[in-house]
C-alpha positions as CSV (number, residue, x, y, z in Angstrom):
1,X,10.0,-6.0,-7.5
2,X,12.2,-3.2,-5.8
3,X,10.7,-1.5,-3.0
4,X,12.6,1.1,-0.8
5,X,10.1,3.3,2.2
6,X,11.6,5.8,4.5
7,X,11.5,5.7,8.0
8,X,9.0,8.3,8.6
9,X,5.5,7.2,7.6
10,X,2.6,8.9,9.1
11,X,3.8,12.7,9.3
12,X,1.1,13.0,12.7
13,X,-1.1,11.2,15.0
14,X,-4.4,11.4,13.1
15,X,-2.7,10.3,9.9
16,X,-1.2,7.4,12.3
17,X,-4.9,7.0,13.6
18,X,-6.7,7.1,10.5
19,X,-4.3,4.3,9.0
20,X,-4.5,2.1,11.9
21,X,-8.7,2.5,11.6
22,X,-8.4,1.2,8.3
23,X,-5.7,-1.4,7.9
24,X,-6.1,-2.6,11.8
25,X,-4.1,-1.8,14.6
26,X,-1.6,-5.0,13.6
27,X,-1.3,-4.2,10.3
28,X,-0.2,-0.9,10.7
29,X,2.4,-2.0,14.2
30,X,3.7,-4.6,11.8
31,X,4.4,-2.2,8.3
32,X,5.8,0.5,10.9
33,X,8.1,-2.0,12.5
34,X,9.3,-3.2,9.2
35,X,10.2,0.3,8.3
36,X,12.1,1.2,11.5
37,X,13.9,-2.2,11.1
38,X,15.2,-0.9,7.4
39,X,14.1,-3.9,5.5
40,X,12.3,-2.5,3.1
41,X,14.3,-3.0,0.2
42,X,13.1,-6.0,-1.9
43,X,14.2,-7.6,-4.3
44,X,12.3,-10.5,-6.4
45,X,14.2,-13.4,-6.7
46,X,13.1,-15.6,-9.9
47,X,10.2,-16.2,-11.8
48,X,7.0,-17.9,-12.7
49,X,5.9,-18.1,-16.3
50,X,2.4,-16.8,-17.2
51,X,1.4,-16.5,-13.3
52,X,-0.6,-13.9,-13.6
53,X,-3.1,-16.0,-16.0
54,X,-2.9,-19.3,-13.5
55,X,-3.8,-16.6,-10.5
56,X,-6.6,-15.2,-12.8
57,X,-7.7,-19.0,-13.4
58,X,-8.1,-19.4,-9.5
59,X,-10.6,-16.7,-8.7
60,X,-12.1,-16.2,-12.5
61,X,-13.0,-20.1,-13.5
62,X,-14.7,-22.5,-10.9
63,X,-12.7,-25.1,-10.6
64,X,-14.0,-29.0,-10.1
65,X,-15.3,-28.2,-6.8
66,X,-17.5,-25.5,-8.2
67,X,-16.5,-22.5,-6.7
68,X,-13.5,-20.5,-7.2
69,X,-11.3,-18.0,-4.7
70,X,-12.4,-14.4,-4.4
71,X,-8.7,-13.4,-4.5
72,X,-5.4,-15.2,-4.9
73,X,-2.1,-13.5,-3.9
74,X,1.5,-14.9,-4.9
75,X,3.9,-13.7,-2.4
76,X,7.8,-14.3,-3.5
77,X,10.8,-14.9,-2.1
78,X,12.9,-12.1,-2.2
79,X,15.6,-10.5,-0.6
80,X,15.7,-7.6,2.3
81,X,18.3,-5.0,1.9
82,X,20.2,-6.7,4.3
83,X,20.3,-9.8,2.3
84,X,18.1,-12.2,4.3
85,X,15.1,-14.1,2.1
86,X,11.6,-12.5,2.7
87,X,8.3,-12.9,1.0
88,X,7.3,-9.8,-0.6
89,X,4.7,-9.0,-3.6
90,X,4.9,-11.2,-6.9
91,X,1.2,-11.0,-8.1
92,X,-1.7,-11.1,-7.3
93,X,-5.8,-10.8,-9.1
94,X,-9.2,-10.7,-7.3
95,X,-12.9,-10.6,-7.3
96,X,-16.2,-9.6,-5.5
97,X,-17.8,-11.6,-3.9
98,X,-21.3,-12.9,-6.3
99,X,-25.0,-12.8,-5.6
100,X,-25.2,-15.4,-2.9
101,X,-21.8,-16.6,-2.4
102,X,-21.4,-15.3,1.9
103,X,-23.9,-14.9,4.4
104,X,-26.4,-12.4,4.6
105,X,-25.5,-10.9,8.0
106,X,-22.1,-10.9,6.6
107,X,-23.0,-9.3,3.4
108,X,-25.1,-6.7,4.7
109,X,-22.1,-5.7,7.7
110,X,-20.5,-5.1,4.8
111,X,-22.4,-3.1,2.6
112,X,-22.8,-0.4,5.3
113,X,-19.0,-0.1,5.8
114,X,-18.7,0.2,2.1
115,X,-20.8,3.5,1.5
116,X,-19.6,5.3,4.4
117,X,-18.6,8.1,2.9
118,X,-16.2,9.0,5.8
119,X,-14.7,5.4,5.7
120,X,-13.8,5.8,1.8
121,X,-12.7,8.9,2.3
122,X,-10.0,7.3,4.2
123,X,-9.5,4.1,2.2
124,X,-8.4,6.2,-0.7
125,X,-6.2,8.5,1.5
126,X,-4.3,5.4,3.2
127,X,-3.8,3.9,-0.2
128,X,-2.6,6.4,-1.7
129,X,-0.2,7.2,1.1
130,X,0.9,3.8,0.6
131,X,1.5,4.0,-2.7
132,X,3.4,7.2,-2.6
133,X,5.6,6.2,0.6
134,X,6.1,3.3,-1.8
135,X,7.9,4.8,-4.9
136,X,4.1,4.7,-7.0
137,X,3.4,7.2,-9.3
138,X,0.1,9.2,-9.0
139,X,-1.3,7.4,-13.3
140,X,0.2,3.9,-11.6
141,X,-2.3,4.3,-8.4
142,X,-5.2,1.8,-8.6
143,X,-6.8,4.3,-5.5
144,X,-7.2,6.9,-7.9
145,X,-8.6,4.9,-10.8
146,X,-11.7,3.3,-8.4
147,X,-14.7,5.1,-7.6
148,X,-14.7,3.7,-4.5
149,X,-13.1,1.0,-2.7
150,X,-15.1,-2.2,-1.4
151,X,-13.6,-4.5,1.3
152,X,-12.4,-6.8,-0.8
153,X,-10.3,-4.4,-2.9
154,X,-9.1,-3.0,0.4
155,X,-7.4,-6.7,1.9
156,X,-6.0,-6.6,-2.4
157,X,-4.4,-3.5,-2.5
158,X,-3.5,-3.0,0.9
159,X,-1.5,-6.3,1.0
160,X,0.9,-5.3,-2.1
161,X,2.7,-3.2,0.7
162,X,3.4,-5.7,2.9
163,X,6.4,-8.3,2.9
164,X,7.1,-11.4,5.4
165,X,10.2,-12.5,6.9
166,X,10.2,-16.2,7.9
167,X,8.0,-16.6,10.7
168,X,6.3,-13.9,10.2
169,X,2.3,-13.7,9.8
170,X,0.5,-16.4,7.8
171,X,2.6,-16.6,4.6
172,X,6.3,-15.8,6.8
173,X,4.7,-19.1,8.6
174,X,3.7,-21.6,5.5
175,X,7.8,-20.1,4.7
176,X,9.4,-21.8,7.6
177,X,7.5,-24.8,7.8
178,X,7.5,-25.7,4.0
179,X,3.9,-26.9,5.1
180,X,0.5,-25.5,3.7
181,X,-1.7,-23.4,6.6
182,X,-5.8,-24.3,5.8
183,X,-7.5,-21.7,7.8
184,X,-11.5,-22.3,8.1
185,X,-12.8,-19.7,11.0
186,X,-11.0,-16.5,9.7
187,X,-13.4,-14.3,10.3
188,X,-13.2,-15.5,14.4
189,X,-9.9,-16.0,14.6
190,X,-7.7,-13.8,16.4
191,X,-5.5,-10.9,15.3
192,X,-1.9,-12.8,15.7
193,X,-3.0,-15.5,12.8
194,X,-2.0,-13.1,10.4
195,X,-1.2,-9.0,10.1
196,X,-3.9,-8.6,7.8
197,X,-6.7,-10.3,9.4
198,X,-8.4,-7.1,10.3
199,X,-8.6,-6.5,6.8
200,X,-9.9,-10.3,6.0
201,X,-12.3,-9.8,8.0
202,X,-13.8,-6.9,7.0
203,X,-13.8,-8.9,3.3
204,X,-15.6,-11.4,4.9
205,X,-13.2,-13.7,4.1
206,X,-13.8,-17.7,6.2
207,X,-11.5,-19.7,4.2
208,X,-7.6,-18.7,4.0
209,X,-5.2,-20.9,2.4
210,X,-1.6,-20.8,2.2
211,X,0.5,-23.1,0.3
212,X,4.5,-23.4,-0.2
213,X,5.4,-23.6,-4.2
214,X,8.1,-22.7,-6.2
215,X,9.6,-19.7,-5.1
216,X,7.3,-18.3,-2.9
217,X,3.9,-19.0,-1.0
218,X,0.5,-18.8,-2.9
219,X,-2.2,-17.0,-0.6
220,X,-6.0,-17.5,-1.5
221,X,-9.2,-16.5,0.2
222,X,-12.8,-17.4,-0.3
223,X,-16.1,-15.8,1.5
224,X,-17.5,-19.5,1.6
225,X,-16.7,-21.8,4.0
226,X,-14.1,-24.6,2.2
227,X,-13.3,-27.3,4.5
228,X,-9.8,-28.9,3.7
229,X,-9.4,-30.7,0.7
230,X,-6.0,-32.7,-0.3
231,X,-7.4,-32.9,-3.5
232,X,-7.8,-29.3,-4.4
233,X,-4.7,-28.6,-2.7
234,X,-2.9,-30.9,-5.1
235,X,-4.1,-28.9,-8.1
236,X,-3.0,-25.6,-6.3
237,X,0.7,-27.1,-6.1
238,X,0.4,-29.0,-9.3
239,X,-0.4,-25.4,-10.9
240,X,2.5,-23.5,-9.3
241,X,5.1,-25.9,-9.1
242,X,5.2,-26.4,-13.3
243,X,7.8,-24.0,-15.3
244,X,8.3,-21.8,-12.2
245,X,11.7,-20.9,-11.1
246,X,14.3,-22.9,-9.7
247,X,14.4,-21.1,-6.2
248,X,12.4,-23.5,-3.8
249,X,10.7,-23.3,-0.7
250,X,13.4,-25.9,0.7
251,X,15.8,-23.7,0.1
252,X,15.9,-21.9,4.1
253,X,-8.5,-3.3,-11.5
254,X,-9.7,-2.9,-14.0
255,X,-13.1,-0.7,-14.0
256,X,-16.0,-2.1,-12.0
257,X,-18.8,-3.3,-14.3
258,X,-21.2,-4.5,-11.3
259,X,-17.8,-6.6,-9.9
260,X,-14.7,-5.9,-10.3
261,X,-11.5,-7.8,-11.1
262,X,-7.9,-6.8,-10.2
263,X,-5.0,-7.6,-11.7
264,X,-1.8,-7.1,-11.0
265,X,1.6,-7.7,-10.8
C-alpha cells in the first residue's frame, strides 16, 4: 500500500475539533504529528498469501474456545518515505458485536452514541476527510456506502489511516519487543496504551491482542473478556506465520443485513 497526506489536514478549528471529538484527542495529536513529521509515504513490504480469508476466519468462525474476535487488523511492515520500517495498513475484516456477546450497560452506552444523529453526522464527515486527505476516491469510500456508522465500524475504518513506527502505540510496541501485548481491561485503561483507545472504547472493546508474525503484527479485539491463553495464541502465530513472506519481525463492508462484516484490504 502507498499512502502520501499533505501537511495541512484540518483546513479550521471546528473541523480540528470535530475530528478530535470523534477519533479522541490522541488519535488525532498522533495522525497530525505523523503528517508534520512527513512520513507518510508507505510502502508495503511483502506478502501474505490468502490473509484476507485467515483474518475473515478469526472474527467469522468460533474457534475452539467458542468465541471468535469482533475485528482482526493485520498491520505490515512497511517503509516511511524516509526509508525507516513502519507498520502501516495490510488488511483487515470485522464484525458487530451479537445478541449477548458484551455487557448490557456497555451495549446500551453504545446504542445511544450510535443514533445520535449529530454524532454520525460527523463520523461520515471525518471519514471521508480521511479518505480524501488519503488519496481515496469518492466510489472507493466505505463512509459513503454505510447508512450509518456503528462504533465498531468507526475503531475499523478509522484505523486504515494510521501507521506505527517502532515504539509507537500498541502494535509500534509488539514491533520492538518481538513479544505479543495481551491487554484484558481496555475499556479502563488509559489513553497512552494505544492512539486508538478512544476509539476501542467506544467499541466496547475489553480484550486487545497484539501478536508479532511474519511481516507485521496481527491486532484483534473482542467485546468479551478473554483472559490470556498460550494456547490460542499459538494458533494465531501458527496461522500467520505459514506461507507469509520472508520479512520477519526479527528483522529490527459489505452492506449491513442486521450486522455487518468488513472486508478489506
Amino acid at each position: 500500500m502507498k499512502v502520501e497526506v499533505g501537511v495541512e489536514l484540518w483546513s479550521n478549528d471546528e473541523e480540528k475539533a470535530m475530528v478530535a471529538a470523534v477519533l479522541g484527542t490522541r488519535a488525532f495529536d498522533y495522525l497530525l504529528s505523523c503528517s508534520l513529521s512527513n512520513e507518510n509515504l508507505l510502502i508495503g513490504v511483502g506478502g501474505n498469501e490468502n490473509l484476507q480469508g485467515r483474518l475473515a476466519d478469526l472474527v467469522d468462525c468460533p474457534n475452539d474456545w467458542g468465541f471468535s474476535w469482533n475485528y482482526a487488523i493485520f498491520w505490515q511492515i512497511s517503509r516511511s518515505k524516509s526509508g525507516n520500517l513502519v507498520l502501516g495498513w495490510g488488511g483487515g475484516c470485522c464484525r458487530e458485536p451479537r445478541d449477548g456477546e458484551e455487557p448490557e450497560a456497555i451495549r446500551i452506552t453504545n446504542s445511544k452514541l450510535e443514533e445520535d444523529g449529530t454524532q454520525q453526522s460527523m463520523r461520515k464527515r471525518v471519514l471521508q476527510k480521511l479518505h480524501t486527505l488519503f488519496g481515496g476516491l469518492d466510489e472507493d469510500s466505505y463512509a459513503l456506502q454505510l447508512d450509518f456508522v456503528t462504533n465498531t465500524e468507526m475503531l475499523f475504518l478509522a484505523s486504515m489511516y494510521f501507521s506505527f513506527p517502532r515504539g509507537e502505540g500498541g502494535p509500534g510496541k509488539c514491533f520492538a519487543s518481538g513479544t505479543h501485548v495481551w491487554l484484558t481491561d481496555a475499556l479502563g485503561l488509559a489513553s497512552d496504551c494505544c492512539v486508538r483507545s478512544s476509539l476501542m472504547r467506544s467499541a466496547g472493546m475489553q480484550t486487545i491482542l497484539w501478536v508479532p508474525v511474519d511481516s507485521g503484527v496481527m491486532e484483534l479485539g473482542s467485546v468479551r473478556f478473554v483472559p490470556e491463553n498460550s494456547e490460542l495464541l499459538k494458533e494465531i502465530r501458527h496461522s500467520f506465520f505459514m506461507n507469509s513472506s520472508v520479512v520477519k519481525m526479527t528483522s529490527k463492508g459489505k452492506q449491513r443485513e442486521g450486522k455487518t462484516v468488513l472486508d478489506m484490504i
